[in-house]
N, CA, C and O atoms as CSV, one atom per row, in Angstrom:
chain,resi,resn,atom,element,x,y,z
A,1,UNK,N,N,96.618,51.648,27.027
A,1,UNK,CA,C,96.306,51.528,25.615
A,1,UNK,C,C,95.072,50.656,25.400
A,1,UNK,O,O,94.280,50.924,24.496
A,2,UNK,N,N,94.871,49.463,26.339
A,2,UNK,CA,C,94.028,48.330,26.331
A,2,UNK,C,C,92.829,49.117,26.561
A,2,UNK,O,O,91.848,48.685,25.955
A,3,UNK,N,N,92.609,50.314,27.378
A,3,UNK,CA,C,91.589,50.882,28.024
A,3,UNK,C,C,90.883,52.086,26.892
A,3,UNK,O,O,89.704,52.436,26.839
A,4,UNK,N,N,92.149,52.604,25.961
A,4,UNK,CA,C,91.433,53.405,25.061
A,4,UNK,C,C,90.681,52.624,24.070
A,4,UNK,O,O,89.646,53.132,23.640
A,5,UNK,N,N,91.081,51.331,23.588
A,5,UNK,CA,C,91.110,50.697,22.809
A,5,UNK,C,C,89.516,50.317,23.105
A,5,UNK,O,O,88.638,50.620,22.297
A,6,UNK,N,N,89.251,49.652,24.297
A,6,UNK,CA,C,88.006,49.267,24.862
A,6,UNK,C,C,86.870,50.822,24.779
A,6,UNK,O,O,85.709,50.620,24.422
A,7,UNK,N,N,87.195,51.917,25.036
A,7,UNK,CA,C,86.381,52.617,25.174
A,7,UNK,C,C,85.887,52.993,24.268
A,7,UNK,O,O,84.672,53.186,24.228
A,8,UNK,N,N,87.056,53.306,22.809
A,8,UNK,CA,C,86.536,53.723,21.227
A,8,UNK,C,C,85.674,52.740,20.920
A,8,UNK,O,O,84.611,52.938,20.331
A,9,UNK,N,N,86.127,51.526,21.339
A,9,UNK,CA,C,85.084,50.449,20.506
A,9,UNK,C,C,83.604,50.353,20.990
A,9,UNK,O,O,82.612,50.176,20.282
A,10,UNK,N,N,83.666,50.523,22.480
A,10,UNK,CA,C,82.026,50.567,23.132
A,10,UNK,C,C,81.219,51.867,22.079
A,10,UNK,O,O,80.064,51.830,21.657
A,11,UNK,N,N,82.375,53.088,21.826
A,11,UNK,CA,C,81.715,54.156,21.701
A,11,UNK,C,C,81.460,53.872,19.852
A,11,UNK,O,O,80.546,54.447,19.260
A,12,UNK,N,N,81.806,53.528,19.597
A,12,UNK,CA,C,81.247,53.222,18.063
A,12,UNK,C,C,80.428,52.055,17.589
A,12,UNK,O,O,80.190,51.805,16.408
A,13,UNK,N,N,79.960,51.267,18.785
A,13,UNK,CA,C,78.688,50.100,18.925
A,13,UNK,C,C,78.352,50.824,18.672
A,13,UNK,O,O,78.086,51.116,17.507
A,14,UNK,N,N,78.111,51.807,20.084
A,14,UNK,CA,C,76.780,52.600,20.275
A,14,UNK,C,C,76.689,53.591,19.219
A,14,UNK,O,O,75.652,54.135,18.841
A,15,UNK,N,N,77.672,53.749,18.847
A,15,UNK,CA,C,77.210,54.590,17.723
A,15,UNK,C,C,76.207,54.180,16.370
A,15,UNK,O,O,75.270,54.741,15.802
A,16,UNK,N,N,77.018,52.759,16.172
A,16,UNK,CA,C,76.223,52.187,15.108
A,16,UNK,C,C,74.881,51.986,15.229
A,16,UNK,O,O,74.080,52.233,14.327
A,17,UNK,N,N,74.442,51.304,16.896
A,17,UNK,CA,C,73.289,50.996,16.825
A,17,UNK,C,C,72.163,52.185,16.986
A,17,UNK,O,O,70.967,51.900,16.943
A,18,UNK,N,N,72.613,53.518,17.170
A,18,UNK,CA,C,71.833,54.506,17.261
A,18,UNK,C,C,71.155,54.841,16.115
A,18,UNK,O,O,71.565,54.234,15.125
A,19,UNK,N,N,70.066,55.767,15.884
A,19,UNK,CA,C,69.367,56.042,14.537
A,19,UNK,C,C,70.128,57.326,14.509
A,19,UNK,O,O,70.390,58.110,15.421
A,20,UNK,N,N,70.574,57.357,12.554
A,20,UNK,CA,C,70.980,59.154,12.177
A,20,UNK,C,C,70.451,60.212,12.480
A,20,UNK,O,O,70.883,61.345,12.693
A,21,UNK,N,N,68.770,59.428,12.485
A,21,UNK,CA,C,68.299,61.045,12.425
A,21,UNK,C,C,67.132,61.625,13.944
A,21,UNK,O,O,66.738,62.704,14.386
A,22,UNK,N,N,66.935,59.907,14.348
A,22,UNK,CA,C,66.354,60.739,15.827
A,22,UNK,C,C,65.289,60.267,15.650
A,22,UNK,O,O,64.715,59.946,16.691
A,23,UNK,N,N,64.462,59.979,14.214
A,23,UNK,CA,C,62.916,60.482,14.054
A,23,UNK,C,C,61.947,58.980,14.937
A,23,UNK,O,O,62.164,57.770,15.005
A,24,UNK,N,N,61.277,59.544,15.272
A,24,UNK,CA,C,60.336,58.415,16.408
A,24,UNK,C,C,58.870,58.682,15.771
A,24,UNK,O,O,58.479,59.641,15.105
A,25,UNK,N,N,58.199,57.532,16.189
A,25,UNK,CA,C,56.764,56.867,15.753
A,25,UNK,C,C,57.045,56.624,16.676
A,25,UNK,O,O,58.137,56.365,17.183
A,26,UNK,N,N,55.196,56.721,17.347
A,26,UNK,CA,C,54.317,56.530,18.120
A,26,UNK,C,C,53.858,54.712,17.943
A,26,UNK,O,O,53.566,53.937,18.854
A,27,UNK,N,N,53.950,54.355,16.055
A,27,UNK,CA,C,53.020,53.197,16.103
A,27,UNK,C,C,54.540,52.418,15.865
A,27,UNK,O,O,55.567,52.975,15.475
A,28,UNK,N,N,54.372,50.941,16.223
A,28,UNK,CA,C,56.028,50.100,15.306
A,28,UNK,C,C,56.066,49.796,14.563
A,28,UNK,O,O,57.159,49.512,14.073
A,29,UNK,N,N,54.534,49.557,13.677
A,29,UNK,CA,C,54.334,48.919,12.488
A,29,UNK,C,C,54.807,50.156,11.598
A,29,UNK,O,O,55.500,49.997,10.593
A,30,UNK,N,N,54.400,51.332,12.025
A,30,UNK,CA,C,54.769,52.363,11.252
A,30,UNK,C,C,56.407,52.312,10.917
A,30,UNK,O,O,56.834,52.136,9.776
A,31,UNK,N,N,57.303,52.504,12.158
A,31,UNK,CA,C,58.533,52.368,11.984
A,31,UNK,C,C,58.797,51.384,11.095
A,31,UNK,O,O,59.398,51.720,10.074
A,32,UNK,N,N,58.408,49.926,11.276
A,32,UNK,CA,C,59.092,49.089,10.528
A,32,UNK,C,C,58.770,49.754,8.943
A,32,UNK,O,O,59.508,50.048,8.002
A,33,UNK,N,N,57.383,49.823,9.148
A,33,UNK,CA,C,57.507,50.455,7.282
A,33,UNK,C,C,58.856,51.392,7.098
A,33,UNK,O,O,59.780,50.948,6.417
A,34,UNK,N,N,58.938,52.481,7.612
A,34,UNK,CA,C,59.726,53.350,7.338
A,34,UNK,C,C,61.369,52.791,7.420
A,34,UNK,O,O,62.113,53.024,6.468
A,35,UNK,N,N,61.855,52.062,8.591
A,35,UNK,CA,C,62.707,50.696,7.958
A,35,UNK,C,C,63.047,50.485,6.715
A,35,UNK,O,O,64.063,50.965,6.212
A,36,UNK,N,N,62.113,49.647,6.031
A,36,UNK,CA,C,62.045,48.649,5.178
A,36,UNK,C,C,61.926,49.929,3.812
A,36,UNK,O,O,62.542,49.519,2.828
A,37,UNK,N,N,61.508,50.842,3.660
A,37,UNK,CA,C,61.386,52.304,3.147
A,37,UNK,C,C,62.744,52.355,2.362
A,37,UNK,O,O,63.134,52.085,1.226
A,38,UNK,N,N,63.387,52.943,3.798
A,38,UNK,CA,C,64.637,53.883,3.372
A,38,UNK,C,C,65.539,52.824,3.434
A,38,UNK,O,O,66.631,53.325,3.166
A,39,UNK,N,N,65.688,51.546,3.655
A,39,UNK,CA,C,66.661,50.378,3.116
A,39,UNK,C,C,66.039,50.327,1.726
A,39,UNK,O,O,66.368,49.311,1.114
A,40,UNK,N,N,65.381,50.994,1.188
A,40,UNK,CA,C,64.924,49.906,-0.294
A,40,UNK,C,C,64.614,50.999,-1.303
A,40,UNK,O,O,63.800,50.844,-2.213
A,41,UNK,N,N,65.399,52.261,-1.063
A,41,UNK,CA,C,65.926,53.091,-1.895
A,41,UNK,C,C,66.977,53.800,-1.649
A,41,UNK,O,O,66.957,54.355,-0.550
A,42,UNK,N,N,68.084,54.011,-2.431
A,42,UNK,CA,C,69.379,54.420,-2.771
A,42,UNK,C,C,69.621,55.305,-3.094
A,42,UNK,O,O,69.120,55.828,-4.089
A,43,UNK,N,N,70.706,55.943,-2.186
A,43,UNK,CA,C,70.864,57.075,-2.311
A,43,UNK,C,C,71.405,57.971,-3.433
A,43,UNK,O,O,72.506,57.761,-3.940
A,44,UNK,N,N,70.450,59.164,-3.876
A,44,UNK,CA,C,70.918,59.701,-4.924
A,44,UNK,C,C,72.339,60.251,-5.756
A,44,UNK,O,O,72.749,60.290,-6.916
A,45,UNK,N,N,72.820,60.659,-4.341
A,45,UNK,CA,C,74.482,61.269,-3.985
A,45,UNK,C,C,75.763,60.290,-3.752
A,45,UNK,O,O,76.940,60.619,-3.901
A,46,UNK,N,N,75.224,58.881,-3.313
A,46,UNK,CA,C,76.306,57.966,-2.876
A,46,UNK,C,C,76.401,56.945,-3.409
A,46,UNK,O,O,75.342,56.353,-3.204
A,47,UNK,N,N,77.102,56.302,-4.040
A,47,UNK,CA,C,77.497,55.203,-4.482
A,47,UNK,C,C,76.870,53.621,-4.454
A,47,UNK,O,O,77.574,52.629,-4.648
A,48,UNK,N,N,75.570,53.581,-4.204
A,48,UNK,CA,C,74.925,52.252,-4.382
A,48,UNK,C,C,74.880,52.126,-2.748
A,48,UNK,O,O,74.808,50.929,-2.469
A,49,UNK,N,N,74.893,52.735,-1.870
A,49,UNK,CA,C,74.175,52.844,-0.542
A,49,UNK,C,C,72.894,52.946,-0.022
A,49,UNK,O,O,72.490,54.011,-0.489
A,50,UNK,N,N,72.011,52.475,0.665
A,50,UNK,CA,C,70.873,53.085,0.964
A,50,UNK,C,C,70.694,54.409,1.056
A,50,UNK,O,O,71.491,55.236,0.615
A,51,UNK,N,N,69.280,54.754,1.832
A,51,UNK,CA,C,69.083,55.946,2.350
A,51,UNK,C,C,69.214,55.808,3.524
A,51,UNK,O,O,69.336,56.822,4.212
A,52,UNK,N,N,69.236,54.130,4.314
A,52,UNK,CA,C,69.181,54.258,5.829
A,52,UNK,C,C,70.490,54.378,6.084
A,52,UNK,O,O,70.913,55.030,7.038
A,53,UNK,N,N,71.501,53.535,4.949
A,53,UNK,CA,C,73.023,54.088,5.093
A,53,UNK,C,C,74.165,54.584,4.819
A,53,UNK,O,O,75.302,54.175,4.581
A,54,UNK,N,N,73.382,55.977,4.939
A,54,UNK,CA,C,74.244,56.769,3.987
A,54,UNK,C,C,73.830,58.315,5.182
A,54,UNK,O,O,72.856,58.621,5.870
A,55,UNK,N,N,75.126,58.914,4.905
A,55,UNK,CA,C,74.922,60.847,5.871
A,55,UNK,C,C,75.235,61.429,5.287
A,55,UNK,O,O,75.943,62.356,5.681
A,56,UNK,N,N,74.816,61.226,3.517
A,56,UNK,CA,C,74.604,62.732,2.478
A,56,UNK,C,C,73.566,63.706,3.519
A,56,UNK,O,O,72.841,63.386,4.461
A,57,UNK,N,N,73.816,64.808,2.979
A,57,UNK,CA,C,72.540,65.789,3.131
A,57,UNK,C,C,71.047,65.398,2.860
A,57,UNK,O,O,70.050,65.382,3.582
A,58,UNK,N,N,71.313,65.033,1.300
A,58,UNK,CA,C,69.827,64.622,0.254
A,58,UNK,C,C,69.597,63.618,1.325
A,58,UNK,O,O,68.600,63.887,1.995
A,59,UNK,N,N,70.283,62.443,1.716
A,59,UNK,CA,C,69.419,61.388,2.352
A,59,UNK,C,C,69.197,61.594,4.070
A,59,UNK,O,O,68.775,60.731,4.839
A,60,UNK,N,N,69.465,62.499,4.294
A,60,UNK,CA,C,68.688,62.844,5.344
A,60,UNK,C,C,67.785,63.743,4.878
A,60,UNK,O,O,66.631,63.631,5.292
A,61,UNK,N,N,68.101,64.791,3.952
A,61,UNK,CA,C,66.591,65.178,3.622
A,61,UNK,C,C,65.250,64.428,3.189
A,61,UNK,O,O,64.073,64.737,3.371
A,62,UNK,N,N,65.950,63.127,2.433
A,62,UNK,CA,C,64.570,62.331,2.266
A,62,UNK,C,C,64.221,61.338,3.310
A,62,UNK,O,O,63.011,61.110,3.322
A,63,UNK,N,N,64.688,60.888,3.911
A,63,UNK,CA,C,64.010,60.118,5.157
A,63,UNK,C,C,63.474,60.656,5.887
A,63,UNK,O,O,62.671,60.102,6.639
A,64,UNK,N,N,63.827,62.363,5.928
A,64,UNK,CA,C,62.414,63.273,6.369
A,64,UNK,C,C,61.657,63.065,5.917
A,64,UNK,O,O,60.741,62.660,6.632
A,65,UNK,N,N,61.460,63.127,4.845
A,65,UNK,CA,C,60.552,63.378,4.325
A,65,UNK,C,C,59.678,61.917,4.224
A,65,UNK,O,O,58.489,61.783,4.513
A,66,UNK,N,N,60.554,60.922,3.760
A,66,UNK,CA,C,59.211,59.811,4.087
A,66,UNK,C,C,58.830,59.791,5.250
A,66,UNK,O,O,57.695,59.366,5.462
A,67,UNK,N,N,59.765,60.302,6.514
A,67,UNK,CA,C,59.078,60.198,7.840
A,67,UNK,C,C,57.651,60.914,7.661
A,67,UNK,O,O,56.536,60.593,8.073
A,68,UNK,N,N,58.041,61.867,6.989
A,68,UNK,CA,C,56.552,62.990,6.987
A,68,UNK,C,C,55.502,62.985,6.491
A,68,UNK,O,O,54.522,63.632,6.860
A,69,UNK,N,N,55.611,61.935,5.204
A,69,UNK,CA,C,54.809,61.360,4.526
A,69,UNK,C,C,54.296,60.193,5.126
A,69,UNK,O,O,53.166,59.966,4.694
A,70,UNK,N,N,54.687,59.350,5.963
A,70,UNK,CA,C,54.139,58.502,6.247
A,70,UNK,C,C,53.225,58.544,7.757
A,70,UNK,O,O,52.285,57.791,8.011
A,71,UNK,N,N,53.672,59.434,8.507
A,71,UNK,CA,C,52.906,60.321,9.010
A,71,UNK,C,C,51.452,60.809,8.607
A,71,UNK,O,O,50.486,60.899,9.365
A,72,UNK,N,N,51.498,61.101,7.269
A,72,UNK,CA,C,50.439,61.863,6.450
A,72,UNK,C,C,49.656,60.812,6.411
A,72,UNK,O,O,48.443,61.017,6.466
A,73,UNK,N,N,50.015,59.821,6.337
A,73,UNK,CA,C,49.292,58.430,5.870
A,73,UNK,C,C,49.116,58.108,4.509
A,73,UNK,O,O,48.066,57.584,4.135
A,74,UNK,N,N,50.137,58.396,3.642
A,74,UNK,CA,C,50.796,58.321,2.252
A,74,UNK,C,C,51.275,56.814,2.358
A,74,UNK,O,O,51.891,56.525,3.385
A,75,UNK,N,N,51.020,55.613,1.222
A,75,UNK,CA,C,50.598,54.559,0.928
A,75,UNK,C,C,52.289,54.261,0.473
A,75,UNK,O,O,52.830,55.143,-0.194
A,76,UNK,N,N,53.019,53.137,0.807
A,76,UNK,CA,C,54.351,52.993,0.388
A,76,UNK,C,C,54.671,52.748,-1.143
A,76,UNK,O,O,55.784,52.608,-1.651
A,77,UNK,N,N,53.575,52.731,-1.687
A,77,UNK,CA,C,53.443,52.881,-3.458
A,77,UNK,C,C,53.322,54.587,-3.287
A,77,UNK,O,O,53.783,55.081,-4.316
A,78,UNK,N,N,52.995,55.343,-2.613
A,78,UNK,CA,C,52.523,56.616,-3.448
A,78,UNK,C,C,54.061,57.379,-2.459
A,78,UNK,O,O,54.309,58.571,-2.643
A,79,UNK,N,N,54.706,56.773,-1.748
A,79,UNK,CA,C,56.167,57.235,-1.187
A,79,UNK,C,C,57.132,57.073,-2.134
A,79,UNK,O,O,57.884,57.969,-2.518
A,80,UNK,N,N,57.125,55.867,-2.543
A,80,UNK,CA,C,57.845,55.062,-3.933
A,80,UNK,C,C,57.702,55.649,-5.522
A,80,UNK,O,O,58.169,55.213,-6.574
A,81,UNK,N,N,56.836,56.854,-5.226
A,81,UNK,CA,C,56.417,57.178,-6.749
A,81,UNK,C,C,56.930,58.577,-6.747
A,81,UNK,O,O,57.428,59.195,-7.688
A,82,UNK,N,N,56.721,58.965,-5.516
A,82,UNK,CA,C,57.275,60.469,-5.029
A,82,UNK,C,C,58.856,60.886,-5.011
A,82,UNK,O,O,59.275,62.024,-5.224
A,83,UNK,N,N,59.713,59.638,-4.690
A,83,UNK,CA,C,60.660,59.609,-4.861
A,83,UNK,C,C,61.330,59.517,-6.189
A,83,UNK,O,O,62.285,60.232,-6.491
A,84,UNK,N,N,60.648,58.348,-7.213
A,84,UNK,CA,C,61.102,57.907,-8.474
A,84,UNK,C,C,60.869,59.289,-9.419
A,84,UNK,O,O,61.585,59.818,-10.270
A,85,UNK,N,N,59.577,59.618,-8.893
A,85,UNK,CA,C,59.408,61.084,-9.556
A,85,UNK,C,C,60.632,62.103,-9.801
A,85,UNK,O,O,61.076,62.581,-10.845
A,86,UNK,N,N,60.943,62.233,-8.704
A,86,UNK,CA,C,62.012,63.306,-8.500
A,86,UNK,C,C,63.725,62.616,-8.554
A,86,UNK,O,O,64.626,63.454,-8.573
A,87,UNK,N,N,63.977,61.672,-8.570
A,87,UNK,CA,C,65.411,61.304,-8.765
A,87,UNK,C,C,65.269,59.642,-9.633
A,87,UNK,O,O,66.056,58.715,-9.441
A,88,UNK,N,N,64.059,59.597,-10.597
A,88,UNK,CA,C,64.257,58.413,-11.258
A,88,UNK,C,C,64.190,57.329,-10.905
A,88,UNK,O,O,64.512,57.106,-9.738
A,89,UNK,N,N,63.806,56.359,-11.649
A,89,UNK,CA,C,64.558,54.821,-10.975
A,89,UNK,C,C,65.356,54.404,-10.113
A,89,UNK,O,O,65.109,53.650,-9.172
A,90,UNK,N,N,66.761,55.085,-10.530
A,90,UNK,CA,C,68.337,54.429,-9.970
A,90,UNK,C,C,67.755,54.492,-8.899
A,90,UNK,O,O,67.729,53.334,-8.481
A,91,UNK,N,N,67.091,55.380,-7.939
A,91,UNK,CA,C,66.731,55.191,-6.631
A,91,UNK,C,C,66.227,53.851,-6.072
A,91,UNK,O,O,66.272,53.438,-4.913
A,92,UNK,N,N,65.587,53.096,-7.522
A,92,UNK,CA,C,64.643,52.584,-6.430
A,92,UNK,C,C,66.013,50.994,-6.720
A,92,UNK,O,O,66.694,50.709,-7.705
A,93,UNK,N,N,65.896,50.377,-5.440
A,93,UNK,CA,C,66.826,49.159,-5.752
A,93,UNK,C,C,65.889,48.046,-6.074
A,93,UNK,O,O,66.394,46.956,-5.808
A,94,UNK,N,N,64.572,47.969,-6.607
A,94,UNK,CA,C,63.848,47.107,-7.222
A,94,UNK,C,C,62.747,47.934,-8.090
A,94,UNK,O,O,61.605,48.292,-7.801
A,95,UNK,N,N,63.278,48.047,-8.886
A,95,UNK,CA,C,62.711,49.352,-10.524
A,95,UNK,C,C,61.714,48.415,-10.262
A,95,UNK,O,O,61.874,47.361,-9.648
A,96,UNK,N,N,60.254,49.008,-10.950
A,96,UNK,CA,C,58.941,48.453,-11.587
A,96,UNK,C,C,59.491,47.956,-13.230
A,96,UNK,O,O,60.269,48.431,-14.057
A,97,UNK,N,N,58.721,46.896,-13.162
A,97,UNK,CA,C,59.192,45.960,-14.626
A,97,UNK,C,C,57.952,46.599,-15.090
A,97,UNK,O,O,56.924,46.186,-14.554
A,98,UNK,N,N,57.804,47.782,-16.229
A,98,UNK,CA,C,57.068,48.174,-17.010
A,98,UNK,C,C,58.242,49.332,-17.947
A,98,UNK,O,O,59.311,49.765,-17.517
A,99,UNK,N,N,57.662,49.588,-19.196
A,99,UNK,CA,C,57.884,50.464,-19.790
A,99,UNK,C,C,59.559,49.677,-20.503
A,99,UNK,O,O,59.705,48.567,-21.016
A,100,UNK,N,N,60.462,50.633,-20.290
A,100,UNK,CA,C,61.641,50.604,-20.513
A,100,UNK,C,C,62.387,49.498,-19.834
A,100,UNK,O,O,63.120,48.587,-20.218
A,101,UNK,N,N,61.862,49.977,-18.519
A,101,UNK,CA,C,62.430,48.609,-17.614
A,101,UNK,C,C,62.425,47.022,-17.826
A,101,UNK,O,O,63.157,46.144,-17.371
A,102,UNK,N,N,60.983,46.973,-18.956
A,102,UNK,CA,C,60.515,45.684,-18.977
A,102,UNK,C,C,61.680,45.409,-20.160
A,102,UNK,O,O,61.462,44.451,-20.902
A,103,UNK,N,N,62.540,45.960,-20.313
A,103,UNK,CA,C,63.590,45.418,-21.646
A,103,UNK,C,C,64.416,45.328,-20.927
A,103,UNK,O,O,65.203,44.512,-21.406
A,104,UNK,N,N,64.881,45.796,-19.694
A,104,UNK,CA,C,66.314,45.380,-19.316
A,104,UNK,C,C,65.682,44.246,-18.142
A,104,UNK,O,O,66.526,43.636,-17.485
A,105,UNK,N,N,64.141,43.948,-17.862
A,105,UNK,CA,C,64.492,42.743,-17.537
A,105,UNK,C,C,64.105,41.320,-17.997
A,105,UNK,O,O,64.311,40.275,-17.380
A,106,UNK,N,N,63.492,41.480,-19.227
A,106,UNK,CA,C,63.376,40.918,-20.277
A,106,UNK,C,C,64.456,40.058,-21.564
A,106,UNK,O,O,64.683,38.942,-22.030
A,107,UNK,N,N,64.947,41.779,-21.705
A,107,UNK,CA,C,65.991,41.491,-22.502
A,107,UNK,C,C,66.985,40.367,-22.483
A,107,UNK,O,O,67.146,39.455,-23.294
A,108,UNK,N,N,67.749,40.709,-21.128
A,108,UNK,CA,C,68.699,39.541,-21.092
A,108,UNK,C,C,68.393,37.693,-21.326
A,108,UNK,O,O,69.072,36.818,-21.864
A,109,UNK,N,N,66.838,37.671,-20.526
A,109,UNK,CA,C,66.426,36.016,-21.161
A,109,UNK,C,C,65.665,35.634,-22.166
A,109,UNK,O,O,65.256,34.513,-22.468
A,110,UNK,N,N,65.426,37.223,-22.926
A,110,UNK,CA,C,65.558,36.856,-24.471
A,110,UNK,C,C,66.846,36.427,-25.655
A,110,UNK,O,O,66.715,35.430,-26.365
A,111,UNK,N,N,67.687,37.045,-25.712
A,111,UNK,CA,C,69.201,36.786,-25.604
A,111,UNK,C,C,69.698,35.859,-25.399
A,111,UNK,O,O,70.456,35.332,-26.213
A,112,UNK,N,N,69.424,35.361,-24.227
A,112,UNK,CA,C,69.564,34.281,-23.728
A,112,UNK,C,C,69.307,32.812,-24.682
A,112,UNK,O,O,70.101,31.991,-25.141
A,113,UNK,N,N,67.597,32.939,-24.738
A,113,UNK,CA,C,66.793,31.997,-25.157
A,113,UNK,C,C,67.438,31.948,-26.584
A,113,UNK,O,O,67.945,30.896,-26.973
A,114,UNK,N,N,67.428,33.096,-27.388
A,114,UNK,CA,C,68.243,33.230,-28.760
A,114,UNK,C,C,69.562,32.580,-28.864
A,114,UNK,O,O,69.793,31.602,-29.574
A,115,UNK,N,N,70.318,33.122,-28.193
A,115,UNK,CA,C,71.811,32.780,-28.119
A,115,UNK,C,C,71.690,30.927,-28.062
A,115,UNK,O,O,72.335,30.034,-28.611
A,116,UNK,N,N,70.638,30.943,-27.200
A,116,UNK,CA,C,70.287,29.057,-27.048
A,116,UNK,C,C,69.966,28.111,-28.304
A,116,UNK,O,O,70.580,27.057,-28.468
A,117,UNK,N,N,69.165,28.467,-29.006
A,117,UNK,CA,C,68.834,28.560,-30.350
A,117,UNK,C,C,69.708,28.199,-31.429
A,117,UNK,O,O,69.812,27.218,-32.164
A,118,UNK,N,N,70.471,29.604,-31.260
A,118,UNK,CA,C,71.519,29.365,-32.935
A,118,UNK,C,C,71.988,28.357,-32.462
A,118,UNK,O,O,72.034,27.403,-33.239
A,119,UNK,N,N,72.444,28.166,-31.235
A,119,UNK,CA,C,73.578,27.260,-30.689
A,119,UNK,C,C,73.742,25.797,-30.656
A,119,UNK,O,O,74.774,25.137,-30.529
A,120,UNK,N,N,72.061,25.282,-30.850
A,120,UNK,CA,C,71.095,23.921,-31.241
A,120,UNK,C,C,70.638,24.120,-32.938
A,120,UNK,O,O,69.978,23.304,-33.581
A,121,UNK,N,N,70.990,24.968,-33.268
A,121,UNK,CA,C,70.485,24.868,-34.962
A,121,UNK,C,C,72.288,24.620,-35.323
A,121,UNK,O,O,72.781,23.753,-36.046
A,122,UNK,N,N,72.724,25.293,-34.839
A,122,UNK,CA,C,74.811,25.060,-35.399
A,122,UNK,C,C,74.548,23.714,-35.114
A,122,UNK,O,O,73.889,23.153,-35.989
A,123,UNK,N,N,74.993,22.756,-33.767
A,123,UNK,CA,C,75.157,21.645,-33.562
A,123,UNK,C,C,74.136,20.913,-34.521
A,123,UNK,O,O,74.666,20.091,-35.269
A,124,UNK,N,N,73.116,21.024,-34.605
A,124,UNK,CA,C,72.086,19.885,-35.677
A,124,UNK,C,C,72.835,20.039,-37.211
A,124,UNK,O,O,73.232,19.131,-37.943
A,125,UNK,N,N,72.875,21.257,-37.391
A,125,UNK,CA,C,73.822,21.511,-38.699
A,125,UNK,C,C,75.343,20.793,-38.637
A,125,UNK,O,O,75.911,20.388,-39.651
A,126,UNK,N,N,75.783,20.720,-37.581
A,126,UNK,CA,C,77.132,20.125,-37.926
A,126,UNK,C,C,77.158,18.683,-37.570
A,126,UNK,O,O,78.106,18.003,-37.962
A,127,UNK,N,N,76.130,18.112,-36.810
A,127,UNK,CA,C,75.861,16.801,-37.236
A,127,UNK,C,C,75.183,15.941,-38.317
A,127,UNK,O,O,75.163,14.713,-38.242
A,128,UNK,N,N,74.602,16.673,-39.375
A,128,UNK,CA,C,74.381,16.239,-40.386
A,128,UNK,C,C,75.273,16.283,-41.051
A,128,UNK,O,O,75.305,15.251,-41.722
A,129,UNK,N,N,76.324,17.126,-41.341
A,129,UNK,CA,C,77.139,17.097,-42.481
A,129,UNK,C,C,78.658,16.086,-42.103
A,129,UNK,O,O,79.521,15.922,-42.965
């Protein structure tokens, strides 16, 4: 039992530490981009997972595809735009603070600052009276 026990577990290291999809670079700097890539967008199909960890279909179709793009020599802003293009924001796990975005990250320490406010005009008000 001790011996199956030992062998499943070697065999699912190695499993973990293997790559999903195989894909190899020539350069490392390249890899690491592509790394740092598909950890830092989320997968469309899965639940707040990456793309590096996750074995939807879609996210192996897109880590092809940045593989392929980055290959091309496509700029990690113009990978990042290609993606947001086609499945939105939610993808990206650090949205650009412009547009719409700039209210949800705005918003809250405006609110904030407000909520701070009434909260020092009440107390001055109820120490005068």
């Amino acid at each position: 039992m001790r011996a199956w026990l030992l062998i499943v577990s070697l065999l699912s290291t190695a499993a973990l530490g293997s790559s999903i999809d195989g894909l190899s670079f020539e350069d490392p700097a390249l890899e690491e981009r592509y790394r740092t890539l598909i950890e830092n967008f989320r997968c469309p199909v899965c639940q707040n997972t990456s793309l590096a960890g996750s074995d939807a279909p879609t996210a192996r179709d897109l880590r092809t595809r940045v593989h392929e793009m980055l290959l091309e020599g496509h700029s990690d802003d113009e990978i990042r735009d290609w993606i947001a293009s086609r499945y939105g924001d939610f993808v990206l796990y650090s949205p650009r603070a412009e547009g719409a975005m700039l209210i949800l990250w705005v918003g809250p320490l405006a609110l904030l600052l407000i909520a701070g406010l009434i909260l020092l005009s009440v107390l001055r008000r109820a120490r005068q009276s």
